[in-house]
C-alpha positions as CSV (number, residue, x, y, z in Angstrom):
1,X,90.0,126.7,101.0
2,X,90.6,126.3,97.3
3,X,92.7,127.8,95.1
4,X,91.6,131.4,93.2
5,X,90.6,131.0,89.4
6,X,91.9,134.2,88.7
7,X,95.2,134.3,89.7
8,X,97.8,135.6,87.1
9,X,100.5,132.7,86.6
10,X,103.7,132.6,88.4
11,X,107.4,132.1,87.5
12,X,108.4,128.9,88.9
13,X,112.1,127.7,89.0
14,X,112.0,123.4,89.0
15,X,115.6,121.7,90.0
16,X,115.7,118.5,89.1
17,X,114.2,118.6,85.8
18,X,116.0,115.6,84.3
19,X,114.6,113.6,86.9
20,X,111.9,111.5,88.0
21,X,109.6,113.7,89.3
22,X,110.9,117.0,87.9
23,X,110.6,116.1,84.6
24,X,106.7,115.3,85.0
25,X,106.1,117.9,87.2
26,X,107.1,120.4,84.4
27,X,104.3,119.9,81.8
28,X,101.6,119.8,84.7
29,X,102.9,123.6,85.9
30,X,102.9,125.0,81.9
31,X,99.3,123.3,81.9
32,X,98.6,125.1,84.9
33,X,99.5,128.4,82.9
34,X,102.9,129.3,84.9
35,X,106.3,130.1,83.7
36,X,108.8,127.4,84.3
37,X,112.8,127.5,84.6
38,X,114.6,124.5,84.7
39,X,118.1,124.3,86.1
40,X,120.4,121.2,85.0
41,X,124.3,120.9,85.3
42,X,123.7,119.3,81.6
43,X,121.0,121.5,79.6
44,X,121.2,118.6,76.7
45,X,119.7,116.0,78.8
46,X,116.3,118.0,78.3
47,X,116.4,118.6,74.6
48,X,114.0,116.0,73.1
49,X,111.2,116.9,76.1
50,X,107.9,117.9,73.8
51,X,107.6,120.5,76.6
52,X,111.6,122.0,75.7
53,X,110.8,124.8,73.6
54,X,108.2,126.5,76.4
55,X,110.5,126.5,79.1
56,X,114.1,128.5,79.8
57,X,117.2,126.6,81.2
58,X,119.9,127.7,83.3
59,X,123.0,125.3,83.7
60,X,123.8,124.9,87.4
61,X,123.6,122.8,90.7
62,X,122.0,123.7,93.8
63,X,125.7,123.2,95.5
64,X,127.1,126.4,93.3
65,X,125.7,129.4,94.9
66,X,126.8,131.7,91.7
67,X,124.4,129.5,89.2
68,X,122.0,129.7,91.3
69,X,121.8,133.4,92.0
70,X,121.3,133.5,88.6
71,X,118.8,130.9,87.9
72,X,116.8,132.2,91.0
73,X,116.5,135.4,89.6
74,X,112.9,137.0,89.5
75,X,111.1,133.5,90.3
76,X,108.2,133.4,92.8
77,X,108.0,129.6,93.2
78,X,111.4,127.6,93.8
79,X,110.8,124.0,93.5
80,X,113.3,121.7,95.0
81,X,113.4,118.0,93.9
82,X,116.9,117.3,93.7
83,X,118.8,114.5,96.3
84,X,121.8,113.3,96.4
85,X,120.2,109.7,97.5
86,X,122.9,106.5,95.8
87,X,126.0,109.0,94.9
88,X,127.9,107.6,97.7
89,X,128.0,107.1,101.5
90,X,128.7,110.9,102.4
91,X,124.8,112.0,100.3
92,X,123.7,113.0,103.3
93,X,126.6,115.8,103.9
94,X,125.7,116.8,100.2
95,X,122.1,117.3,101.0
96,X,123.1,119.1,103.8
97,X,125.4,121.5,101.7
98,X,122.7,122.0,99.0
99,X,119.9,122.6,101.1
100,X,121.9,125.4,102.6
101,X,123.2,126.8,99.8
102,X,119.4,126.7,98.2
103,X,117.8,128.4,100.9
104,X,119.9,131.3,101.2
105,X,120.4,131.3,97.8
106,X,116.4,131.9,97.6
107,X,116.1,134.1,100.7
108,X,118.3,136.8,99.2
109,X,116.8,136.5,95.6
110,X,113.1,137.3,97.4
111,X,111.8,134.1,96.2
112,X,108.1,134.2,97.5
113,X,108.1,130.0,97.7
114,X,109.8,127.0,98.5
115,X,108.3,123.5,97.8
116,X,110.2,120.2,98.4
117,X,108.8,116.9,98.1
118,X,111.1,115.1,100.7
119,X,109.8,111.9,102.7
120,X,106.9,110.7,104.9
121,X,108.3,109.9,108.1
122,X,107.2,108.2,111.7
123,X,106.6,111.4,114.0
124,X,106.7,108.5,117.1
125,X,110.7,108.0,116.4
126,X,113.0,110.7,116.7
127,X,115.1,112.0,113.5
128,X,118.4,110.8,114.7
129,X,116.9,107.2,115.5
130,X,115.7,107.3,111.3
131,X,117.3,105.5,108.6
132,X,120.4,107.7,106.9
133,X,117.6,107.8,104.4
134,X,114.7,109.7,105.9
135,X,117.3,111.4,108.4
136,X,118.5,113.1,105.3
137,X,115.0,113.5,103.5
138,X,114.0,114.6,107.2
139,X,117.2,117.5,107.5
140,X,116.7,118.8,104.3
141,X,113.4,119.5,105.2
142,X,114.1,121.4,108.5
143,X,116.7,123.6,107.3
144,X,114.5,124.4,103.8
145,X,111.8,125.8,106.8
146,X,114.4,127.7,108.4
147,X,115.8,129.5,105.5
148,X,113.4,132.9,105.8
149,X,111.7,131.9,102.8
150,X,108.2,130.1,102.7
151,X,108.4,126.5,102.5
152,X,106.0,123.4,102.1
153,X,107.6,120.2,102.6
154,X,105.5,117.8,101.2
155,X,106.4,113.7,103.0
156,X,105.4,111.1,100.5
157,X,105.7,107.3,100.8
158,X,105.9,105.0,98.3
159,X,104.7,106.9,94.9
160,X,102.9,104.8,92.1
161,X,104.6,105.2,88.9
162,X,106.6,103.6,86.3
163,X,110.2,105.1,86.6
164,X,109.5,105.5,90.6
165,X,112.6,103.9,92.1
166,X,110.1,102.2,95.5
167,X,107.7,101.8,92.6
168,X,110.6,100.0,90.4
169,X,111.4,98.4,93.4
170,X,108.3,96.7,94.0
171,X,107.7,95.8,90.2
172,X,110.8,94.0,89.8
173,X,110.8,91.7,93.4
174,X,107.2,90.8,92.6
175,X,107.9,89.7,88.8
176,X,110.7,88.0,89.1
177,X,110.4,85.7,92.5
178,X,107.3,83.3,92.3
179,X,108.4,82.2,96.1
180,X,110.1,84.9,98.1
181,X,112.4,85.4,101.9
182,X,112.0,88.3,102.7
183,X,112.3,90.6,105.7
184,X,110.4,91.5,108.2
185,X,109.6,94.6,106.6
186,X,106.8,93.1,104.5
187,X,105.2,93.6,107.1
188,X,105.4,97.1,108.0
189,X,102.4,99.5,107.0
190,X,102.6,102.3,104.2
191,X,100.5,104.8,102.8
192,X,101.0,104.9,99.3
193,X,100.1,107.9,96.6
194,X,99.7,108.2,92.8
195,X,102.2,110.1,90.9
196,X,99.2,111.9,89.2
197,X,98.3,112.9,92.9
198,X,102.3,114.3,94.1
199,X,101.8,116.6,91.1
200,X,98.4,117.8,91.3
201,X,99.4,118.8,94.7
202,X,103.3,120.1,94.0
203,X,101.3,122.5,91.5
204,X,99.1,123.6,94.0
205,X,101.5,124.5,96.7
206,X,102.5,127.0,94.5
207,X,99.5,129.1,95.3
208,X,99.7,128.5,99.6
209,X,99.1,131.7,101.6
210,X,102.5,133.6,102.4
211,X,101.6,132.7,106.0
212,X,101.8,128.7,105.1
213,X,104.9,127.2,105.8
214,X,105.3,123.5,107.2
215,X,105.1,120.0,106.3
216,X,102.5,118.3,105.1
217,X,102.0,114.6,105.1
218,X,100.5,113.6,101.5
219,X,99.6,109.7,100.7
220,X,96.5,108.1,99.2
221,X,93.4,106.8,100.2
222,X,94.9,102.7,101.0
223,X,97.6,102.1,104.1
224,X,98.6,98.3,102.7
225,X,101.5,96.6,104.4
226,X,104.4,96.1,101.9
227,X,103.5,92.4,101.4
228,X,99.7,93.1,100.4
229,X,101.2,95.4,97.7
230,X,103.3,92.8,96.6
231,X,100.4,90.3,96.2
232,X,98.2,93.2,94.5
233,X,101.0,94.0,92.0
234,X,100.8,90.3,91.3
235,X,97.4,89.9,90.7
236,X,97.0,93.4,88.6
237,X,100.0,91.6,86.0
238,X,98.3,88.4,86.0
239,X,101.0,86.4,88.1
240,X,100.4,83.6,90.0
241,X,99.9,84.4,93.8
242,X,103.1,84.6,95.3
243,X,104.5,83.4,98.4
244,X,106.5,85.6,100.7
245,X,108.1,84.3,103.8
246,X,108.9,86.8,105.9
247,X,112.5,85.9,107.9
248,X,113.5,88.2,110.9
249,X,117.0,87.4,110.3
250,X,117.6,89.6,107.3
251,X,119.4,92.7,108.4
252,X,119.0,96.0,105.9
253,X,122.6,95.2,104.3
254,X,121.4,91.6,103.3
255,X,118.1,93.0,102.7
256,X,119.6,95.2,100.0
257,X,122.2,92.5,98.7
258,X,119.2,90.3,98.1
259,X,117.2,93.3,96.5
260,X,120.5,94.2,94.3
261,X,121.0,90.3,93.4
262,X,117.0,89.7,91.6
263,X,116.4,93.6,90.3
264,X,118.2,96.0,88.3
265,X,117.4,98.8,91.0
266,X,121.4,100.2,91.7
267,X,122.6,98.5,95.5
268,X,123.7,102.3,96.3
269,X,120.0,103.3,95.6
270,X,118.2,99.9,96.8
271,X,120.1,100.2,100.2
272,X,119.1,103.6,101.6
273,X,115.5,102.6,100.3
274,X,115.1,99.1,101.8
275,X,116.3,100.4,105.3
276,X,113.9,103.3,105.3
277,X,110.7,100.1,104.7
278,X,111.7,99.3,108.6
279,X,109.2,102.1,109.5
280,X,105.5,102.5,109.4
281,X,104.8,105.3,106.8
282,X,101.2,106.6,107.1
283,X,99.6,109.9,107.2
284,X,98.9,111.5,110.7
285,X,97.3,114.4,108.7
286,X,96.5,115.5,105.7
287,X,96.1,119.1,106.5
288,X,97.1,120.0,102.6
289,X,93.6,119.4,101.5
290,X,92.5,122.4,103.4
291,X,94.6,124.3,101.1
292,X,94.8,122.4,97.9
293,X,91.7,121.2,96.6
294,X,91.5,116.9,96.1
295,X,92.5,116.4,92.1
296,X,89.1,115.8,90.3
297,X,87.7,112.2,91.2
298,X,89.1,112.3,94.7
299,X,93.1,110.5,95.3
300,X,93.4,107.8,93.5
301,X,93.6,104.1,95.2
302,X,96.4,102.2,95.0
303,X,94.7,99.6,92.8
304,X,93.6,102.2,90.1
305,X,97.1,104.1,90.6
306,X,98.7,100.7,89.8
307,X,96.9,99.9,86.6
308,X,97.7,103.5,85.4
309,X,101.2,102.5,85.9
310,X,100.7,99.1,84.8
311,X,99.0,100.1,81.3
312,X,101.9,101.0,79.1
313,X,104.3,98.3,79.7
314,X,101.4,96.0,78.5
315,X,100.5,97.8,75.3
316,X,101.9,96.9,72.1
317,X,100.7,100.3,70.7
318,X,102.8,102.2,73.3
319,X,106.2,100.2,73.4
320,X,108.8,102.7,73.5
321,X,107.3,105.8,73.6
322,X,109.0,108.9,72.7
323,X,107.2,110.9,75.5
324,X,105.0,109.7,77.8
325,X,101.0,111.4,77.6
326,X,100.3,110.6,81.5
327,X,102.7,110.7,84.7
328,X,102.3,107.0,85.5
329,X,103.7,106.4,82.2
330,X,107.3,106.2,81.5
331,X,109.7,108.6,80.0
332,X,112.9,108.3,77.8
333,X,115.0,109.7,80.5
334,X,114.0,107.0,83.1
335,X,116.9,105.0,84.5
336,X,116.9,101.7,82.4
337,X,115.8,99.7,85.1
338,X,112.4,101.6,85.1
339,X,109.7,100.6,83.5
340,X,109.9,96.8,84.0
341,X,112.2,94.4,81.7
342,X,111.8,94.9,78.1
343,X,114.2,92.6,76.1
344,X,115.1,93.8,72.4
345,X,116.7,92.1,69.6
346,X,118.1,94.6,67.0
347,X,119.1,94.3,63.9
348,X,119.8,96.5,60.3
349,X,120.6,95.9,57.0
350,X,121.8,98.5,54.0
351,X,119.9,96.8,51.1
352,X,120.6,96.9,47.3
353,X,117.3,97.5,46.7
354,X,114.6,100.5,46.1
355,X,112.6,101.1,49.2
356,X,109.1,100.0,47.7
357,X,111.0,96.8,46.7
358,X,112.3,96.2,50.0
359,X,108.1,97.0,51.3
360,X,106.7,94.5,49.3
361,X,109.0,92.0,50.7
362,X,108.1,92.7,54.0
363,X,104.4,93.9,53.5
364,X,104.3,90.3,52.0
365,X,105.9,88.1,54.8
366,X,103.8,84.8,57.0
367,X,101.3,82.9,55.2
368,X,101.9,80.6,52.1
369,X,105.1,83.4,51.7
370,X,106.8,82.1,55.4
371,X,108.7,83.8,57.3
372,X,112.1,84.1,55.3
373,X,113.6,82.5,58.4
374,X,114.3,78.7,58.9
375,X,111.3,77.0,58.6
376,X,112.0,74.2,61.0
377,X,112.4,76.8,63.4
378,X,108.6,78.5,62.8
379,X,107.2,75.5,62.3
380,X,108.1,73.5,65.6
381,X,107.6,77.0,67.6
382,X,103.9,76.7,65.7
383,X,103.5,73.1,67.0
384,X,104.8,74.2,70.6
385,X,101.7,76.9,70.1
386,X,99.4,74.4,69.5
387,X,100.2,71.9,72.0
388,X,100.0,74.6,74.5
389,X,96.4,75.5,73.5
390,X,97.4,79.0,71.1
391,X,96.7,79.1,67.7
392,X,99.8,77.7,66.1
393,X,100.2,79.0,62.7
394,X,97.2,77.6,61.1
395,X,95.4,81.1,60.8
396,X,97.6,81.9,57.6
397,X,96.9,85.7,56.2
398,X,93.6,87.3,54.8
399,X,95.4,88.4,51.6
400,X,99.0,87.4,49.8
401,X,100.2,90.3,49.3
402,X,98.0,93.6,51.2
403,X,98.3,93.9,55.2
404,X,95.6,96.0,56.6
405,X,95.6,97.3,60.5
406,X,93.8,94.3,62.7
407,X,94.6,91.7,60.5
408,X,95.7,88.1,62.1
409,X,99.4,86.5,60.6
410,X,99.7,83.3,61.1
411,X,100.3,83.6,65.3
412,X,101.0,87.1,65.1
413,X,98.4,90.4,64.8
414,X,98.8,93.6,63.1
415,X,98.8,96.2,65.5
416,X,100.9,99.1,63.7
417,X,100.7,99.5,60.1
418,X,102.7,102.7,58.0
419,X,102.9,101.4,54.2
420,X,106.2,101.9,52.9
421,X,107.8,101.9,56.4
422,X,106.8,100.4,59.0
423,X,104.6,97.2,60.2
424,X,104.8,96.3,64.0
425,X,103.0,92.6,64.9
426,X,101.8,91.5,68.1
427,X,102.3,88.0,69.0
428,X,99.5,86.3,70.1
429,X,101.0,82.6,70.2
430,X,101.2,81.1,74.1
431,X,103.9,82.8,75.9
432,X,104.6,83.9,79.6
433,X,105.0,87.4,78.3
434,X,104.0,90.0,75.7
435,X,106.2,90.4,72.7
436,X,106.2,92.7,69.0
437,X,108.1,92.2,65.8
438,X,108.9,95.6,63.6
439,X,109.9,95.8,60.7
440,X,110.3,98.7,59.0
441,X,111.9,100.0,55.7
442,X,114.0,103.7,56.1
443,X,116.7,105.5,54.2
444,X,120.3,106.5,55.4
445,X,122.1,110.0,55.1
446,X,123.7,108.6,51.9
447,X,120.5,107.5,50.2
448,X,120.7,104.2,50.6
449,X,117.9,101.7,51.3
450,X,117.8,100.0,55.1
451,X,116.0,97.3,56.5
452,X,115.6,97.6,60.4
453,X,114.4,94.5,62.1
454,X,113.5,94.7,66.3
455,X,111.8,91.9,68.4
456,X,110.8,93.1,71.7
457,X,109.7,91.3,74.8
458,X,108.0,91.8,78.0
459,X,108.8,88.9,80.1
460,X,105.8,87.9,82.6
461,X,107.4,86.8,86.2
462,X,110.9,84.4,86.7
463,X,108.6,82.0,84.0
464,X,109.2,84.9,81.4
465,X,112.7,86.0,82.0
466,X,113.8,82.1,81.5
467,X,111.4,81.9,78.2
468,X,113.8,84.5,77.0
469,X,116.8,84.1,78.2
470,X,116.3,79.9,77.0
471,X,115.5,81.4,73.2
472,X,117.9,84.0,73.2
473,X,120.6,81.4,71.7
474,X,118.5,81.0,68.8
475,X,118.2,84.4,67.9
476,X,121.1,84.8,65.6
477,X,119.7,82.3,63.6
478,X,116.0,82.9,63.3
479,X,116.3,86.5,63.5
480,X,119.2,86.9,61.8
481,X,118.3,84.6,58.9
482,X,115.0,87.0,58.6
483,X,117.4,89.8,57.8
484,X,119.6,88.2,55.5
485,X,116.4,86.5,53.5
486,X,114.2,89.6,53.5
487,X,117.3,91.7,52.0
488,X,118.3,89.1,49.5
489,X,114.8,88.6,48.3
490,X,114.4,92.6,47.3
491,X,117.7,92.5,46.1
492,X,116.9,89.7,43.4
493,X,115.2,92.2,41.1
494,X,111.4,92.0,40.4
495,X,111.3,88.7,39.1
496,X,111.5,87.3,42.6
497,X,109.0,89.9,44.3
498,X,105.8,89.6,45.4
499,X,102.8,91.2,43.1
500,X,102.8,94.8,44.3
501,X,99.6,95.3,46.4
502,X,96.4,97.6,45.2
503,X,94.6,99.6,47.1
């Protein structure tokens, strides 16, 4: 049955707000109309959050019984998306503890709800034969249901989403090894679900009958072994196929000593996560649709889910956001191995100069003006362009002086455009990998005029990461020199400036 329309909202308690999936799932439940507390040990991490000023915040853990008495206090709905998962070999003792402590904690505040998103798990092998991994995910669980309160526990897979550590996971071993030995669990079957879809149905377990409490399993419409999401990662980032040899020999402690040595994903999170892939994951029911109605447009496949998560990573309008607009999209407080590799040169200069001096120079720059850089530098990369079948740097610039939004300079494109402060490019020279030029013209706390200067790049597979890591010596110099030249040209007094630019 679906949920009623006219239901007055509820006060919902979310732990692990700063999180991954906390911090998403809060917007969707003030969307939904309810009141949301968020517990954190540090309150500061979620100042910044566009959602920060509509929610309350109680500092605590789920380990201190005292904070959370408190922090429990008049909530119907208690949300529990906190783990201990990579803070050390006892986690599982600390999920123990917490899940205790929680339950009770709830039972006695007369907390109508308990929803946990723990992990899907094989109902054919017993829950001491599991990984320490889904043991844990599994225990936490059990004694959640046994607390006297209410409680859904909700067993996901692998979730689709940038900043999802299986997701992360998966990104990073598919970029970054054309040809890949792997284990045998490439092999092994799993049901995967959309981030959009956990939190459509996290927000609706809110609203379960009283009578409701048990796990559900919850995964999406595609059960894909963890190879054929490999090669369909590939294919959605436009990389070459890749090769994957599985190799029987690989135990879970090499397996996660290989996954530690090619991705930034932590070896005390990448350990407990590779040895939980031994298993088949996959739905033996999906009873929760009989109580929370499908999002609109049904679950979405993992192709579709994978694009969502794809789309900002790719998009030179959305590098760096400062708050994500969808839940496949990253957010600030991701780990900074989410998100996929984005390599940054940074650089900033105090100018003698007014700030509309300083704009002219830089609304001014490519074309017959160059690039206030070594020109041997631009020229042969130019060459390389055209050699390679790009452009080069024969397009020049539409007008000396005047950029407008769309315009094309020399190999790059203007894709952001703030007169008087800020003008992002998007190369579109040959490269195996995205990358943007800002430049952009601010003032300090004492008034003074700065130049701020950042290249970014996305690499595209191991071919990308080398690109950058080949140029990267040559940075001080090109880049470098741009700052130096751009300041000392608005510092040379009008004489020396471009024509200022008309409307």
């Amino acid at each position: 049955m679906g949920q009623a329309e006219a239901e007055p909202p509820l006060r919902c308690l979310v732990t692990g707000a700063t999180g991954y999936l906390g911090g998403r799932l809060v917007p969707e439940l003030l969307a939904a109309g309810h009141t949301v507390r968020c517990l954190a040990r540090r309150p500061a991490k979620l100042h910044g959050r566009s959602w920060s000023g509509r929610v309350s915040v109680a500092r605590g853990d789920v380990t201190d019984a005292d904070s959370l008495t408190e922090a429990l206090r008049d909530i119907d709905v208690a949300y529990y998306l906190v783990h201990a998962l990579g803070g050390g070999s006892d986690f599982a003792e600390t999920d123990r503890r917490a899940a205790r402590v929680f339950g009770e904690r709830a039972r006695v505040a007369g907390v109508r709800r308990i929803v946990y998103l723990g992990a899907l798990t094989p109902p054919d092998v017993p829950e001491e034969e599991l990984s320490p991994h889904l043991r844990s995910r599994a225990e936490v669980g059990r004694i959640l249901l046994e607390s006297g309160v209410p409680t859904a526990v909700l067993g996901a897979a692998v979730i689709i989403g940038s900043g999802s550590a299986s997701f992360e996971m998966l990104r990073h071993l598919t970029e970054r090894l054309p040809v890949m030995t792997t284990p045998s669990w490439v092999r092994s079957r799993v049901q995967p679900i959309a981030v959009r879809d956990v939190l459509h149905l996290l927000v609706g377990s809110a609203r379960l009958p009283e009578h409701v409490s048990r796990r559900f399993d919850i995964g999406g419409p595609d059960v894909l072994t963890y190879e054929a999401m490999m090669r369909r990662y590939a294919l959605h980032a436009g990389l070459p196929r890749r090769v994957i040899l599985p190799l029987s020999v690989l135990t879970p402690r090499l397996s996660s000593l290989w996954v530690g040595l090619v991705t930034p994903v932590p070896r005390a999170l990448a350990r407990p996560l590779v040895e939980s892939l031994r298993y088949e994951v996959v739905c033996h029911e999906q009873d929760i649709t009989c109580y929370v109605l499908p999002p609109p447009g049904g679950f979405l496949s993992f192709d579709l889910a994978l694009r969502r998560a794809l789309r900002r990573v790719g998009g030179g309008e959305a590098v760096a956001p400062a708050e994500a607009v969808a839940p496949s999209d990253p957010l600030p407080s991701d780990p900074a191995w989410a998100g996929g590799s984005l390599y940054a040169d940074r650089r900033e200069r105090v100018v003698n100069a007014p700030p509309e001096a300083l704009w002219r120079v830089v609304e001014s720059i490519g074309g017959q003006n160059g690039w206030y850089s070594s020109p041997l530098a631009w020229a042969v990369r130019g060459w390389l362009d055209t050699l390679w079948g790009g452009s080069g740097l024969r397009r020049g610039r539409p007008d000396p002086v005047r950029l407008r939004l769309g315009d094309a300079l020399d190999s790059w494109r203007v894709v952001a455009l703030e007169r008087g402060s800020l003008l992002r490019l998007r190369a579109e020279m040959r490269l195996p990998g995205e990358a943007w030029l800002e430049l952009g013209v601010a003032s300090d706390a004492a008034g003074r005029t700065v130049y701020r200067q950042r290249a970014l790049y996305h690499p595209r597979g191991l071919a990308g990461h080398l690109y950058w890591w080949a140029v990267a010596p040559f940075h001080a110099w090109v880049f470098g020199g741009m700052v130096r030249k751009i300041a000392a040209r608005a510092e040379a007094g009008p004489a020396a400036l471009p024509a200022p630019a008309h409307p």
